[in-house]
C-alpha positions in Angstrom: 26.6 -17.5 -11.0 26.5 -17.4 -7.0 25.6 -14.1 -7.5 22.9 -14.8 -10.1 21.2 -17.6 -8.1 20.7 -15.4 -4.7 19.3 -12.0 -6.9 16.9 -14.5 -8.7 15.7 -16.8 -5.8 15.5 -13.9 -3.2 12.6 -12.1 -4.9 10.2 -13.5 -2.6 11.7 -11.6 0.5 11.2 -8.7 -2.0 7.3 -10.0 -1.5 7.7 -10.1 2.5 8.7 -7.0 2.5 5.9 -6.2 0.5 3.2 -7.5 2.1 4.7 -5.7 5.6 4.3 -2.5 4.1 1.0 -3.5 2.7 -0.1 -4.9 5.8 0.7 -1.1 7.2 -1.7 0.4 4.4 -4.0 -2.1 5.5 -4.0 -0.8 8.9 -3.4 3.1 7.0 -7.0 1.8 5.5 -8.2 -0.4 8.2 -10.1 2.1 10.8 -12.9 3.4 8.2 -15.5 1.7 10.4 -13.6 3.1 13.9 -15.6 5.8 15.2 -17.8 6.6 12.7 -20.0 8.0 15.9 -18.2 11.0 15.8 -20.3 12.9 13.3 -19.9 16.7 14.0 -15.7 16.2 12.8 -16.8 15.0 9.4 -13.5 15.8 7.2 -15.4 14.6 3.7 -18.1 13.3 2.6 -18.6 11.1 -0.9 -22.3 11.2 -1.7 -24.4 10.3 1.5 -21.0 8.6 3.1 -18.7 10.5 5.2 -14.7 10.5 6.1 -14.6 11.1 9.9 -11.9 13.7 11.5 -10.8 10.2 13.7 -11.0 8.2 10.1 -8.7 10.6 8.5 -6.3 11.3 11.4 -5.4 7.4 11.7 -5.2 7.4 8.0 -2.4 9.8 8.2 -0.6 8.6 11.4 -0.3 5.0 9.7 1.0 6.4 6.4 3.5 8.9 8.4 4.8 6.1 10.7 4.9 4.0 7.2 7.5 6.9 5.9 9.2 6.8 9.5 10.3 3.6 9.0 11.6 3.9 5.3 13.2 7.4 6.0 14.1 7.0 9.9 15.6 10.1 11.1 16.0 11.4 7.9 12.1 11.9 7.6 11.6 15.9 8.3 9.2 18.6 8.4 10.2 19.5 5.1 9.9 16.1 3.4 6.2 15.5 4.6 5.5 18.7 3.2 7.2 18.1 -0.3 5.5 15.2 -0.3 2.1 16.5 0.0 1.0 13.8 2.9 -1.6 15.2 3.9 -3.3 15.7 0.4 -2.4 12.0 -0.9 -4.3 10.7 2.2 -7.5 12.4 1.7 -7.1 11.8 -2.0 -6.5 8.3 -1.2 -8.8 7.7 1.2 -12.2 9.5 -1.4 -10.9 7.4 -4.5 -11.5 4.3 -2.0 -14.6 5.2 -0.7 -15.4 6.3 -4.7 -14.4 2.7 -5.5 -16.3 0.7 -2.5 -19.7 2.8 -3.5 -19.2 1.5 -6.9 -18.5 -2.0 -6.5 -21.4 -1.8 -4.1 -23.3 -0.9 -6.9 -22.3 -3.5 -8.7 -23.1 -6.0 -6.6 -19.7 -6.9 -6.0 -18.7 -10.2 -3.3 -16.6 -11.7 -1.9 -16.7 -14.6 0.6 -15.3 -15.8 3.1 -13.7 -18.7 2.0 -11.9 -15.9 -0.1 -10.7 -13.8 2.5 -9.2 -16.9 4.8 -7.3 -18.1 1.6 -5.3 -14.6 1.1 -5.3 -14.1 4.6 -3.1 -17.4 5.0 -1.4 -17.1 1.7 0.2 -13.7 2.9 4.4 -14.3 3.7 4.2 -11.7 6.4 2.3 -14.6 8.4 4.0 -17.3 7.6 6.7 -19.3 9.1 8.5 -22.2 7.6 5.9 -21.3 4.6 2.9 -21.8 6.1 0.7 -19.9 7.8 1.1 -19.4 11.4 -2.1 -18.6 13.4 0.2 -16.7 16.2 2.3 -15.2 14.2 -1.0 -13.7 12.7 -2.3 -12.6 16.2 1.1 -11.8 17.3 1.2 -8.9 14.1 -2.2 -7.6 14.1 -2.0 -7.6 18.1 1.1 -5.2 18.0 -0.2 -2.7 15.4 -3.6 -2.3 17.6 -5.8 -4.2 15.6 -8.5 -7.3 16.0 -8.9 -10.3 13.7 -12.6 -8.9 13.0 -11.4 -5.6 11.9 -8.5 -6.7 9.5 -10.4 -9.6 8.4 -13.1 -6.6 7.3 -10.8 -4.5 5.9 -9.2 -7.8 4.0 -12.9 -8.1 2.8 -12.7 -4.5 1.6 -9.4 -5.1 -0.2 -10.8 -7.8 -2.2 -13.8 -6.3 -3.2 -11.7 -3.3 -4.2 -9.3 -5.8 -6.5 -12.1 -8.0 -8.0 -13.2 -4.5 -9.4 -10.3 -3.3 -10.3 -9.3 -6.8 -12.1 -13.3 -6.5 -13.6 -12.5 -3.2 -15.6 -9.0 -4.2 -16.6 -10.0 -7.8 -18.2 -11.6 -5.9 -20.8 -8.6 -4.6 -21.9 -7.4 -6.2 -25.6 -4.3 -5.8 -27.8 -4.4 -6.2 -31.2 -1.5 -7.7 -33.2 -1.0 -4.4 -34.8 -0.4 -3.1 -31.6 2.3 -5.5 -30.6 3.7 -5.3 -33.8 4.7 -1.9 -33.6 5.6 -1.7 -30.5 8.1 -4.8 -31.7 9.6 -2.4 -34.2 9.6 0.7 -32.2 11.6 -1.3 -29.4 13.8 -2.9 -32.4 14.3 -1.4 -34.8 17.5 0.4 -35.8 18.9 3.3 -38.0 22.5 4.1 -38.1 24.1 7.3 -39.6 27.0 9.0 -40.3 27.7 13.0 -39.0 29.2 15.7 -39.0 28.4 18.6 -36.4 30.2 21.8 -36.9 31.1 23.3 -34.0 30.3 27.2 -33.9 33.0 28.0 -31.3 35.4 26.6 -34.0 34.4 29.1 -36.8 37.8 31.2 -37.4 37.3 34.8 -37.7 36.9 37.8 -35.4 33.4 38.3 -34.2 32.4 42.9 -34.5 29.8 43.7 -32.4 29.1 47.5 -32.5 27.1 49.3 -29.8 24.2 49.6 -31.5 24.2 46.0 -31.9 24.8 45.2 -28.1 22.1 47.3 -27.4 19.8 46.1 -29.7 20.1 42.6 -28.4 20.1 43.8 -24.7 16.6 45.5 -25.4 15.6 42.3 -27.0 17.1 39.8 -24.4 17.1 41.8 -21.0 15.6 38.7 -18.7 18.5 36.8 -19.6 20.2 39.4 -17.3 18.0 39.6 -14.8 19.6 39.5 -11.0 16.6 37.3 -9.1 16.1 38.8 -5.5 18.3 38.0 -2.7 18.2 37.8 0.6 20.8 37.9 3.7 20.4 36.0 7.0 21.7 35.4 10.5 21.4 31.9 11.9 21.6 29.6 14.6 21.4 25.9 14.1 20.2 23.4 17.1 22.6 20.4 16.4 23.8 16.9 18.2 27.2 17.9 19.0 25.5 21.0 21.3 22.7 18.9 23.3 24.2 14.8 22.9 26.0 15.2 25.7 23.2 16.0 27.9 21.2 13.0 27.3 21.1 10.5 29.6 19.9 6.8 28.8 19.2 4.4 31.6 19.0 0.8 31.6 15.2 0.5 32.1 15.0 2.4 29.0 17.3 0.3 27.1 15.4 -2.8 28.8 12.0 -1.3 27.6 13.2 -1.1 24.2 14.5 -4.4 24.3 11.7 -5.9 25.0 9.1 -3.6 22.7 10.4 -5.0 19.7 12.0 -8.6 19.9 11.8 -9.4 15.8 14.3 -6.4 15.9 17.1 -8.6 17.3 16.1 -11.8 15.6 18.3 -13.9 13.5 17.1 -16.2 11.4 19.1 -19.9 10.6 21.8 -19.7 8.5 24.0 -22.4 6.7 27.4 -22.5 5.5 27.7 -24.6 2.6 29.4 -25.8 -0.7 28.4 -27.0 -3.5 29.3 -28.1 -7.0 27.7 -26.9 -10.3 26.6 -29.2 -13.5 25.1 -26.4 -16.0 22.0 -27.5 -17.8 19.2 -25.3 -19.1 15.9 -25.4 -20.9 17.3 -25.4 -24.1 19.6 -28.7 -23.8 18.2 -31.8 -25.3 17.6 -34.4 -23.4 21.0 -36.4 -24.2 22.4 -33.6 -23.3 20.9 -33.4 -19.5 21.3 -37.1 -19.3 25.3 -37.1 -20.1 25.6 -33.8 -17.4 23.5 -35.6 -14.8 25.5 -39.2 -15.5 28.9 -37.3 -14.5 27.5 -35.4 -11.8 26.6 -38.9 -10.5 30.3 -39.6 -10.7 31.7 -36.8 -8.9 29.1 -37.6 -6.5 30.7 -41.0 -5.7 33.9 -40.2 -5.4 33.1 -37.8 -2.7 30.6 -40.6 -0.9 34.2 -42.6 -1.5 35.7 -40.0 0.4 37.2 -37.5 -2.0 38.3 -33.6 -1.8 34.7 -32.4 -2.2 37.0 -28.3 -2.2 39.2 -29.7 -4.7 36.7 -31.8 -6.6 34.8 -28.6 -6.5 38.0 -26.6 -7.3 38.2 -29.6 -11.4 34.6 -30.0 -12.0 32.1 -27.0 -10.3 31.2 -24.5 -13.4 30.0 -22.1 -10.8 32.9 -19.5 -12.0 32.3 -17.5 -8.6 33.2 -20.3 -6.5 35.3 -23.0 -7.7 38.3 -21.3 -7.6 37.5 -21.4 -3.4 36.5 -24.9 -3.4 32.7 -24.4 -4.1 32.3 -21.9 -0.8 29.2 -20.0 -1.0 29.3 -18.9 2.5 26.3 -18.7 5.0 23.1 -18.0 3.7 19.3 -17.6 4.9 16.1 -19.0 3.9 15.4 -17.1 0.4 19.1 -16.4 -0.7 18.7 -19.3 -2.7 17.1 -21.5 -5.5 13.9 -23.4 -3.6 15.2 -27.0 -4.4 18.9 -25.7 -3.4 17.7 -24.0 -0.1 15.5 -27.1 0.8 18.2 -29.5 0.5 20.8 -27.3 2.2 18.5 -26.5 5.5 17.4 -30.2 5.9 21.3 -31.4 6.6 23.6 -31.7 9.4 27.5 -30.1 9.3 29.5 -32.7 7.5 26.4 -34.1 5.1 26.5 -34.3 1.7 23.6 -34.2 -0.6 22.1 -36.4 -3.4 21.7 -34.8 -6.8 19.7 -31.7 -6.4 18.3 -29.9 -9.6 17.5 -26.2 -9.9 16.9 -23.7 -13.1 21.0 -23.7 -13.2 21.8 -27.4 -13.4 22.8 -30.5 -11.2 24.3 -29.6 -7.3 26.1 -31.6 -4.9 26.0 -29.6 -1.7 27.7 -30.1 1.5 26.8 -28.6 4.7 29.7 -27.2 6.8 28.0 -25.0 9.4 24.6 -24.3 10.9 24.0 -21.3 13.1 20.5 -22.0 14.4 17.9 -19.4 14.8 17.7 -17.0 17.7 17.1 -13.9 19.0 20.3 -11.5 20.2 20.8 -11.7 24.0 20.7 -8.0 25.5 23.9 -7.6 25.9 25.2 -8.3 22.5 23.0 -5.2 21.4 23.1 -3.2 24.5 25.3 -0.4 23.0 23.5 -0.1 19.8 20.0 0.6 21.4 21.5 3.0 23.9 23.2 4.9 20.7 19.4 4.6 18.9 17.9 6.1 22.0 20.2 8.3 21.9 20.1 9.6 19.0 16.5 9.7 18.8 16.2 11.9 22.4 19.0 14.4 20.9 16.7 15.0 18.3 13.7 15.6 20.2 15.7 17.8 22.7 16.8 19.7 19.2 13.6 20.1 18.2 11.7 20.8 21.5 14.8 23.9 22.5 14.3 25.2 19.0 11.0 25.5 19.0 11.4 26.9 23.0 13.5 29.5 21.1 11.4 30.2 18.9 9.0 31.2 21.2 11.2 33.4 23.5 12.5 35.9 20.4 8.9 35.9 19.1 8.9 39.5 20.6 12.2 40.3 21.4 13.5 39.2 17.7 17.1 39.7 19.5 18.7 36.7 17.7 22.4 37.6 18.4 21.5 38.0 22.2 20.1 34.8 22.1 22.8 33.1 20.8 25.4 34.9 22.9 23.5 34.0 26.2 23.2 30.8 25.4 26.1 30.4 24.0 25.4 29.4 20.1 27.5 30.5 17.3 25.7 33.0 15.1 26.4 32.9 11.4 25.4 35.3 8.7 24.6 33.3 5.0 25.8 36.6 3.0 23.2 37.7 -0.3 22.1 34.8 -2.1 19.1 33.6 -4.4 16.6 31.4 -3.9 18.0 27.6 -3.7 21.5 28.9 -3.2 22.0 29.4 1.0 24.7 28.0 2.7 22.2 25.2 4.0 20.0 24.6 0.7 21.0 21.4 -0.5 19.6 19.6 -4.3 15.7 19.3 -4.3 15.8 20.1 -0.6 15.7 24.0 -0.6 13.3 24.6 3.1 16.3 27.1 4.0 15.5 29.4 1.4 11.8 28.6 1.5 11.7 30.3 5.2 14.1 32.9 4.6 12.1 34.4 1.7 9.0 34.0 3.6 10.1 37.1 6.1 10.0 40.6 6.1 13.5 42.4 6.8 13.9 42.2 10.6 11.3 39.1 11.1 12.5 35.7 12.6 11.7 32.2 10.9 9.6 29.3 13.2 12.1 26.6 13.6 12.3 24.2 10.8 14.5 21.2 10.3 17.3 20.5 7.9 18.4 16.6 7.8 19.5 16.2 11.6 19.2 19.8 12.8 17.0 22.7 13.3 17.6 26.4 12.1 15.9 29.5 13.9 16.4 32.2 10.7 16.5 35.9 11.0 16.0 38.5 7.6 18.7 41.0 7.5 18.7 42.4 4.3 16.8 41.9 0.7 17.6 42.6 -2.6 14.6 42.8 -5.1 15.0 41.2 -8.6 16.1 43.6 -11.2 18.0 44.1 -14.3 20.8 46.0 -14.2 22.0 48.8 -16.6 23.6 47.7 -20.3 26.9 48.8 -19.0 27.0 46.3 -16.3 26.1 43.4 -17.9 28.1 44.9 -21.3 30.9 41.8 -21.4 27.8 39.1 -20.8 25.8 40.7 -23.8 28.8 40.9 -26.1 29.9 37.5 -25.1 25.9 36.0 -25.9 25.5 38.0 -29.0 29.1 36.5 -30.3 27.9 33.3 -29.6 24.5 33.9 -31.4 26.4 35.0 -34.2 28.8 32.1 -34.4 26.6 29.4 -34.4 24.3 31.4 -37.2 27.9 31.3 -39.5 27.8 27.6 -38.7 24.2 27.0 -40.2 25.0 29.2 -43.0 28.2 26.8 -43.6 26.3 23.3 -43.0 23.3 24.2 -45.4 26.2 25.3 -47.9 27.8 21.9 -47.4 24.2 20.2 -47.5 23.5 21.5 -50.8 26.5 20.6 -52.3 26.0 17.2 -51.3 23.2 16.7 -52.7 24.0 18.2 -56.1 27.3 15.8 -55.8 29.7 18.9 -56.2 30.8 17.8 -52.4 31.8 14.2 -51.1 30.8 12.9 -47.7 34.7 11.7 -46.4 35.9 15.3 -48.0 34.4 16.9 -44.7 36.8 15.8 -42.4 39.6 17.7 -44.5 38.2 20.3 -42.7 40.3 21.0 -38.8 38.4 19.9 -35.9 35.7 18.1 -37.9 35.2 14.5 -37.6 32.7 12.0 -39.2 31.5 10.0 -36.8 28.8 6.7 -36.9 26.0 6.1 -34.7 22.8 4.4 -34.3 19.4 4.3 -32.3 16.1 3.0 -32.0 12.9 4.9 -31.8 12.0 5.3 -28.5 13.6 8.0 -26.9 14.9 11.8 -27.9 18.4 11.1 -27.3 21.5 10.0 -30.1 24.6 8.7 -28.4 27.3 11.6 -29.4 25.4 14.1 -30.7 22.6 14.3 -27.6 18.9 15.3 -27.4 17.9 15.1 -31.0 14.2 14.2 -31.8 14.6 16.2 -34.9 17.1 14.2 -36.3 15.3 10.6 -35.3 12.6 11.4 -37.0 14.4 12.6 -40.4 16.4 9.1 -40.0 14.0 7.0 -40.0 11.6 8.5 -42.9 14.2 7.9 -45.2 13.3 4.6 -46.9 17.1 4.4 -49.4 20.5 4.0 -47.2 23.4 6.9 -48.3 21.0 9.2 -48.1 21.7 12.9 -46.6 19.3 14.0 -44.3 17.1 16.7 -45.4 17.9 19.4 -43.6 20.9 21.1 -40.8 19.7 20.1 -37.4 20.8 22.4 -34.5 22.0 20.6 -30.9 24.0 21.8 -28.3 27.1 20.5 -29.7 26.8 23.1 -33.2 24.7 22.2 -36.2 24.9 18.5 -37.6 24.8 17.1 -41.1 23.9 13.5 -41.3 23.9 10.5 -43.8 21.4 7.6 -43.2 23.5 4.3 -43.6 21.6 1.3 -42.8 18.1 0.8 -41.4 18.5 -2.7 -39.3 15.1 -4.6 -39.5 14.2 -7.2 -36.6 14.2 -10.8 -37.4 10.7 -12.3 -37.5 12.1 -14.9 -35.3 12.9 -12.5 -32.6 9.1 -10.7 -33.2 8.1 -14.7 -32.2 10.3 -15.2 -29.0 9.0 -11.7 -27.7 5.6 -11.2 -28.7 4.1 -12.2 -25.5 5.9 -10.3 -23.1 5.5 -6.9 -25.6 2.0 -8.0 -25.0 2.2 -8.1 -21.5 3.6 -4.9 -21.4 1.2 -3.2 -23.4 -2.2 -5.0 -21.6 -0.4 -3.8 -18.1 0.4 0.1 -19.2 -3.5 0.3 -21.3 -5.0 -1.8 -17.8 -3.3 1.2 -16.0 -4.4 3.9 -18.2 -8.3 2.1 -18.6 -8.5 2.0 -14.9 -7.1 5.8 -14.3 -9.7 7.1 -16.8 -12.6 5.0 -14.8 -11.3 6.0 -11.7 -11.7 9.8 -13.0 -15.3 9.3 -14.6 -16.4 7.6 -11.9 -15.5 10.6 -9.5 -17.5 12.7 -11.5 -20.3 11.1 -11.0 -20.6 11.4 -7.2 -20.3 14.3 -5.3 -17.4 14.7 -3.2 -17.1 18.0 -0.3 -14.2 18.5 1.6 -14.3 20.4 4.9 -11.8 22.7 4.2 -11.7 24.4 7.2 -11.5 20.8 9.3 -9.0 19.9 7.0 -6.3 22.4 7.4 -6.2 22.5 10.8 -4.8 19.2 10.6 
C-alpha cells in the first residue's frame, strides 16, 4: 500500500522534472530572435524567414547540454551521431518556424494575461506551491536568459499550442470506432494444438550430391563469408592518465559554489501512520462505520496508547503494520496531498486528527523532522573532487588521443607509438562487421571506423563508453562464398532440415484431413511420442500466441471461425514445426465492461487520431512553403 501511495502521489515530481527539461527546450527554442543581424550565415530559410548560423548553433548547444545531463559521461561522439542531432535540430527548428508562419496566418493570439498564468503555474518556479518570483529570476538568470526573452518565447509556445489544440479539436470518434476497438482489446479465442516438431520425424534423411548441389546453387548467400577486417589498437583510458590529474581546492570551491541546488536537501519527515481502507465504491454506511472506529483508535492514542502497537491490531496498510505503521522519512511529493500536508504541518511527537486520502482514514504521527538545507562543503568535498576528476581524465583522454592522432597522421607507426609511450598494443584478429573485441549491442563505432580504412591507414580517434581508440587496418578479407566442399556439412545439414519439416507438413495435412472426415479423433494425437495437445488463448491485437509464438496466420484463422470444435482450416508453419489447431471457445466481453471502459478507449483513440491529424497537417503544411537549406553552412557544423 506504502508502496502504492508514494508511486501514485509522486507523479507530480514526474511533472517538475518535466517542466526542467522543457524549460531547457524553451531555452533550445528561445534565441530565434538573438542575432538575427547576422544575415550572410543564414543556415535555412522557410519562405521569406530565415534560421540564422547563431539561431541554429544555440539550438544545438541547448539540446546537446540537454542530452549531457540525461547521459553524463556516458554521452559520446558516437551517440550524438546515432542520434542524428544535428538533423533533428534543424528539422525541429523549420517545423516551428512552419508552424509560427501559419498560426500567423491565422491570426492566432495570445495575451498576456495568458502568458503570466503558465508562467506562474509552471512547478519548476514554484516553492511551497506557489510561484516564487526569485526562484523565476534565479533559473532564467543561470541559463543566460532575460524575463523579456523567455516571456517571448513563452508567447511563442502558446501560440504554437493553441494551434496545435485548434487542429486536434476537430478530431471525432464514432461509437463504431470505440466499439471495435472494445472487442479488439477484449475479445478472446482459445484453442487447442498440436505442433509437430520436424526434428522429431524418425527416419534417416539421403541427400545425394546432386542434391547438395542443387540446393547450394539455389541457396549460395546463405553461405556467404561477409568481409572482415583485422586491426591493431591502442585505447586512451582512466587507469593510464587519472593519476596525473590534479584537483585543487579552488576548483572544488568553484564547483561548490556554481551549482548550490546540486547539494540541496529538501525537508524530510519521519512518520507513522495507521490505515482505515475506504474507497469510492463503499456506501456511505460503510465510510461512516470505518470513519466511527478510526475515531476510536484515535482516542485511545490521545489517551496515551501504543500508537506502534495500535498500528501493529488495527493499520490495514499490509506494508507497515507489521513495523508499527513506520513509513520512514519522506519528501514533499512521496505522498497523498492531504497525507503530505498534514504530516509537514506537525512537530516530533504530534499526532494528527482524521486525515482522508483516496485510500481511507489516517492517524499519523510525526517522529522526526530533518529541516531543509543545503550540504556544507565538507560533507561533499570528496565527491566533487572525484566528479572533477573524472570529468578532467576524460578530457585529458580525449585531448592525448586526438594529439596522437595527429602525430601518426604521417608516420602511421602505431606500434612505435605505443612502445614509446608506453601503451599496450593489441591486435582484434579477423572479424565481421559488429563483431570486434570492442563493438558492443547497438553500439558498433569500432567496426564503423575500422571498415572505413584502407589496409595500412589509421582511424581519427573516436570514443567508446569512457575511452578512446586510435585504430590501425592490417588486413581485409572481402566477402565471398566459398566452394561447395567447404561449406558441404552446413548444406547437407540445411537441406536435411528443409526436408524434415516438408515430411512434417505432409503428416499434419494428412492428420487435418482426417479430422475433418472424422476417420481421426483430436485426443488420439497425443498417442503419438513427443506430441502434446496443448490450450491457449489470445486477443487480437498482436502477432504473437503464448506457446506456439509469432503466429498472425493462425489469429486470423481463429477468430473467422464463428462454431467452437472447429479445426482450423489449414497446417500453419512456426518456428516450433507445423501446428494443427481446434478453435474451442470464443469469449465475448460483457456489455457492462464495454460501459466502465468506453471513455478511456475513447480517449485513447481521440489522442492517437489527434496525433496522426496533426502529423499529416504538419506534412501538408510544409509543402506549402518553401524551405532551402544551406547545405554547405550546414555541414560544416
Amino acid at each position: 500500500m506504502l508502496t502504492y501511495m508514494r508511486k501514485n502521489a509522486s507523479s507530480w515530481i514526474i511533472k517538475i522534472l518535466f517542466a526542467i527539461i522543457v524549460i531547457v527546450f524553451v531555452f533550445f527554442y528561445g534565441f530565434s530572435d538573438l542575432e538575427k543581424s547576422d544575415r550572410d550565415t543564414v543556415v535555412a530559410t522557410v519562405g521569406e524567414r530565415t534560421i540564422s548560423m547563431a539561431e541554429y548553433s544555440n539550438a544545438y548547444q541547448n539540446m546537446l547540454q540537454f542530452y549531457s545531463q540525461v547521459y553524463k559521461n556516458r554521452l559520446s561522439d558516437e551517440m550524438i551521431e546515432k542520434m542524428g542531432l544535428k538533423q533533428q535540430v534543424l528539422e525541429q527548428l523549420l517545423d516551428r518556424e512552419v508552424l509560427l508562419q501559419e498560426a500567423e496566418r491565422r491570426n492566432i493570439r495570445v495575451t498576456n494575461e495568458e502568458i503570466q498564468k503558465n508562467i506562474m503555474a509552471n512547478p519548476a518556479f514554484q516553492e511551497e506551491g506557489h510561484f516564487s518570483e526569485l526562484r523565476y529570476n534565479r533559473l532564467l538568470g543561470a541559463n543566460g536568459l532575460s524575463a523579456a526573452d523567455y516571456e517571448k518565447d513563452q508567447e511563442k509556445e502558446l501560440t504554437l499550442r493553441a494551434l496545435e489544440n485548434t487542429v486536434k479539436n476537430a478530431v471525432k470518434v464514432s461509437d463504431r470506432e470505440i466499439r471495435d476497438a472494445f472487442n479488439l482489446e477484449n475479445e478472446k479465442i482459445s484453442i487447442e494444438y498440436v505442433i509437430i516438431d520436424p526434428e522429431k520425424i524418425k527416419g534417416k534423411i539421403e541427400i545425394t550430391d546432386d542434391e547438395a548441389a542443387a540446393y547450394y546453387d539455389k541457396n549460395k548467400e546463405n553461405y556467404r563469408v561477409p568481409e572482415n577486417v583485422n586491426v591493431q589498437y591502442i585505447v586512451f583510458e582512466d587507469k593510464v592518465f587519472k593519476n596525473k590529474i590534479t584537483v585543487t581546492d579552488k576548483e572544488i570551491q568553484q564547483y561548490y559554489e556554481e551549482d548550490p541546488e546540486e547539494f540541496f536537501v529538501p525537508k524530510k519527515v519521519k512518520a507513522r501512520h495507521i490505515l482505515f481502507t475506504v474507497n469510492k465504491k463503499d456506501t456511505a454506511e460503510k465510510q461512516e462505520a470505518v470513519e466511527k472506529k478510526a475515531l476510536q483508535v484515535l482516542e485511545k492514542i490521545n489517551q496515551g496508547g501504543d500508537f506502534a502497537k495500535l498500528a501493529e491490531k488495527h493499520s490495514e496498510d499490509e506494508g507497515t503494520a507489521k513495523n508499527g505503521g513506520d513509513v520512514g522519512y519522506f519528501m514533499r511529493g512521496e505522498m497523498a496531498k492531504p497525507f503530505e500536508e498534514a504530516a509537514f504541518s506537525m512537530k516530533p511527537g504530534e499526532t494528527s486528527s482524521l486525515v482522508k486520502t483516496q485510500f481511507g482514514f489516517h492517524i499519523i504521527r510525526v517522529e522526526d523532522v530533518k529541516e531543509a538545507h543545503t550540504k556544507a562543503l565538507a560533507e561533499v568535498k570528496n565527491k566533487i573532487e572525484q566528479d572533477i576528476r573524472k570529468d578532467k581524465t576524460l578530457e585529458t583522454i580525449r585531448r592525448e588521443a586526438k594529439r596522437a592522432f595527429n602525430r601518426l597522421f604521417k608516420s602511421r607507426d602505431l606500434e612505435g607509438y605505443a612502445d614509446k609511450n608506453g601503451f599496450k598494443i593489441k591486435t582484434s584478429g579477423l572479424f565481421s562487421y559488429g563483431q570486434s573485441p570492442e563493438d558492443l549491442p547497438g553500439k558498433e563505432q569500432f567496426s564503423k571506423e575500422a571498415f572505413a580504412l584502407n589496409v595500412g591507414e589509421i582511424s581519427p580517434a573516436f570514443a567508446v563508453k569512457e575511452k578512446y581508440i586510435l585504430l590501425k587496418l592490417i588486413e581485409r578479407k572481402d566477402s565471398h562464398i566459398p566452394e561447395l566442399d567447404k561449406v558441404r556439412l552446413a548444406v547437407n545439414r540445411d537441406l536435411g532440415k528443409e526436408r524434415r519439416r516438408e515430411l512434417a507438413r505432409k503428416d499434419a495435412e494428412e492428420k487435418l484431413t482426417q479430422l475433418q472426415d472424422g476417420s481421426l479423433q483430436w485426443k488420439s494425437l497425443e498417442k503419438k511420442p513427443a506430441r502434446e495437445i496443448k490450450e491457449t488463448n489470445f486477443k487480437r491485437q498482436g502477432d504473437y500466441i503464448k506457446g506456439i509464438g509469432k503466429a498472425q496466420d493462425i489469429k486470423d484463422a481463429a477468430f473467422a471461425i464463428e462454431q467452437p470444435d472447429t479445426f482450423g482450416p489449414g497446417v500453419y508453419d512456426v518456428t516450433k514445426g507445423i501446428v494443427l489447431f481446434k478453435q474451442i471457445k470464443r469469449e465475448i466481453p460483457e456489455e457492462s465492461d464495454y460501459e466502465k471502459q468506453k471513455e478511456s478507449i475513447s480517449r485513447t483513440i481521440v489522442q492517437k487520431k489527434q496525433q496522426e491529424i496533426f502529423e499529416q497537417f504538419l506534412q501538408n503544411l510544409k509543402t506549402d512553403f518553401e524551405t532551402k537549406i544551406n547545405t554547405k553552412l550546414f555541414s560544416s557544423v
